[in-house]
N, C-alpha and C positions, 0 to 999 in steps of 0.2 A: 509755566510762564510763556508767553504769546510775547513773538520780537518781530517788530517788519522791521526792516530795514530800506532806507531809501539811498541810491544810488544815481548819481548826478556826470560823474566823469569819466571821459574815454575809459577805456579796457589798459590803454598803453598810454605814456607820456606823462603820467603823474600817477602814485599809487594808491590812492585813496579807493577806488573801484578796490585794485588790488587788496587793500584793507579792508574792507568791505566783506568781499567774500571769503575772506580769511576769518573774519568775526562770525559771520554765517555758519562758517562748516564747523567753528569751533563749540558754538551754541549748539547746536544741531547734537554733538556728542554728546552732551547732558542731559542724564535723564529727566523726561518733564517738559523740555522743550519744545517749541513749535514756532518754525522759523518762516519767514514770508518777507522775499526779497523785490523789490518795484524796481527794474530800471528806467531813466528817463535820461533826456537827452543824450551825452554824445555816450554815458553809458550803457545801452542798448546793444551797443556795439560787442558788450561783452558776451550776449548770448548768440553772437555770430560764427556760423556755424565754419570747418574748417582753415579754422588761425592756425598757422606757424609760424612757432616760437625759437628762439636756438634751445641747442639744448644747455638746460640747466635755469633756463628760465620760465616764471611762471607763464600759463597759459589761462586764460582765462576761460575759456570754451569749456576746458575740463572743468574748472573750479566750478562752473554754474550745473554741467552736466551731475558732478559730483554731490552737487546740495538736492537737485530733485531725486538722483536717487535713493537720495539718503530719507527721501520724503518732504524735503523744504518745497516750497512753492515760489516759482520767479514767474513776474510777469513783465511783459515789455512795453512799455508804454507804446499804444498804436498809432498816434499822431505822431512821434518822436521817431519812431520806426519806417511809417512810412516817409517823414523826411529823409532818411538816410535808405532809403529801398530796403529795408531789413522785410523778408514777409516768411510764409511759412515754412516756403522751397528751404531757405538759407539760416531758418534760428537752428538753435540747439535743439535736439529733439528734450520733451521736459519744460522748457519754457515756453509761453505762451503768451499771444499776443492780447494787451488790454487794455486798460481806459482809466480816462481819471475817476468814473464812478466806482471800480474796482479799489483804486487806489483808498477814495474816499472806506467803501467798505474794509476796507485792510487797516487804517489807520482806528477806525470806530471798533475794530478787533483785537488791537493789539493793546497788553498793555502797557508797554513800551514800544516808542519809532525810537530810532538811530538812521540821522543822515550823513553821507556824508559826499 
């Protein structure tokens, strides 16, 4: 089964990203999956490279780090990115910067999207 996932808000301030890629990495453990996460607007943020976190709280840089190695694919939206100066120096290594015509093919692939 083929899942994108689309991602809409900050990394911090409301958990929904946070759910997000908690539903990723947990797809991801099922055999048969194939997981492809978009971030867009102020969630872009979450593939930003050296966050800290206190401890015992999530981080999100991990969480994204964690899903490409595990093989999922994130991409960051590059108008969205470049609003906020996100560029190559400063993503997560793993994620990669992209477009809404990517997005478009990610959606026309998946057969399931999950926004949130």
């Amino acid at each position: 089964m083929k899942t994108l996932l689309i991602l809409n808000d900050a990394p911090y301030g409301s958990e929904r990203s946070y759910n997000g890629l908690r539903l990723a990495t947990s797809l991801m453990k099922r055999e048969g999956q194939e997981v492809r996460v978009f971030l867009m607007g102020d969630a872009v943020g979450c593939a930003m490279r050296g966050q800290k976190t206190p401890d015992g709280y999530y981080n999100a840089e991990r969480m994204v780090r964690a899903l490409t190695q595990r093989g999922g694919m994130v991409g960051c939206c590059g108008t969205c990115s470049d609003a906020r100066a996100l560029t190559d120096e400063t993503r997560v290594d793993g994620a990669h910067r992209s477009s809404m015509e990517e997005l478009t093919d990610w959606t026309l692939w998946a057969d399931r999207v999950v926004a949130f």
